[in-house]
N, C-alpha and C positions, 0 to 999 in steps of 0.2 A: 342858348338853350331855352327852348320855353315851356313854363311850366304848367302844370295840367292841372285844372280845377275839376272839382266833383260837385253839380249845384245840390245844392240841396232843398231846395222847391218845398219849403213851409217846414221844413224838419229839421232847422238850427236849433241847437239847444243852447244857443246864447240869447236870441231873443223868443223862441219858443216858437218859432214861424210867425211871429210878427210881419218879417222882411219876408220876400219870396224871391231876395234874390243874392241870399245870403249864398257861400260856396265853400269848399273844403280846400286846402292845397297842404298838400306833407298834415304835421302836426298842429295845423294854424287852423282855423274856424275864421274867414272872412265874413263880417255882418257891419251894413251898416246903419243896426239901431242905436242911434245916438246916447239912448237913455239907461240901455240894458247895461247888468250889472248883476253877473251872475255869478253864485256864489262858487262853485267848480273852476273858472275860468279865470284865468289873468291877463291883464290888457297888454299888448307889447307893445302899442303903435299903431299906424296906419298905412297901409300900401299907397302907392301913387294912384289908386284911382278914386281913393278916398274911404275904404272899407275898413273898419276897425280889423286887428286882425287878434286874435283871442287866440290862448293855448290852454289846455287843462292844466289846472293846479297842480295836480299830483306828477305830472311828467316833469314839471319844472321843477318842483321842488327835489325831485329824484335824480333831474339833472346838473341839481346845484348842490346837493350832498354827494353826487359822484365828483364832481370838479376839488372839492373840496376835499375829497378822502385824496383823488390824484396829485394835489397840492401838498397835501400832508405828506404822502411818500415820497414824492419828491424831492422835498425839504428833510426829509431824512434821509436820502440817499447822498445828499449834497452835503449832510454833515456827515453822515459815515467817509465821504471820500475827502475830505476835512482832514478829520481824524486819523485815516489813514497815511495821509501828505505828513501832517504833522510828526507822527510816531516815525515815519522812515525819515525826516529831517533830522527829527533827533536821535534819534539811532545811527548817524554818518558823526554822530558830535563825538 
């Protein structure tokens, strides 16, 4: 599957169009100004062809309080079914 870049020709807003050959792909901001450090945006890493690759702060963060609410219900579900086992063990007693 190959993925589809959007350039973005002087209109990154990680380095400010510093680079001009910075690109978009899904939720990532590929840039590769080494120096940039922007306050909106979180580092995740580097693609193979060396592009930093930057997400907005707010999508992670909202993707990591949703992981986290899912974890939590979970974990309740796991103990409701727990609870459940147990009450009908001891109720055969």
């Amino acid at each position: 599957m190959r993925q589809g870049f959007t350039p973005l020709k002087g209109n990154c807003p990680v380095c400010n169009g510093t680079r001009k050959d910075c690109r978009q792909s899904a939720n990532l901001i590929h840039c590769r100004d080494s120096v940039a450090n922007p306050p909106d945006y979180i580092f995740r890493g580097e693609d193979k062809l060396g592009f930093g690759m930057w997400a907005q702060k707010a999508e992670v963060e909202a993707a990591s309080q949703q992981q986290r609410e899912e974890w939590r219900q979970q974990c309740e579900r796991e103990k409701q079914r727990w609870l459940d086992a147990e009450r009908a063990q001891r109720s055969q007693l």
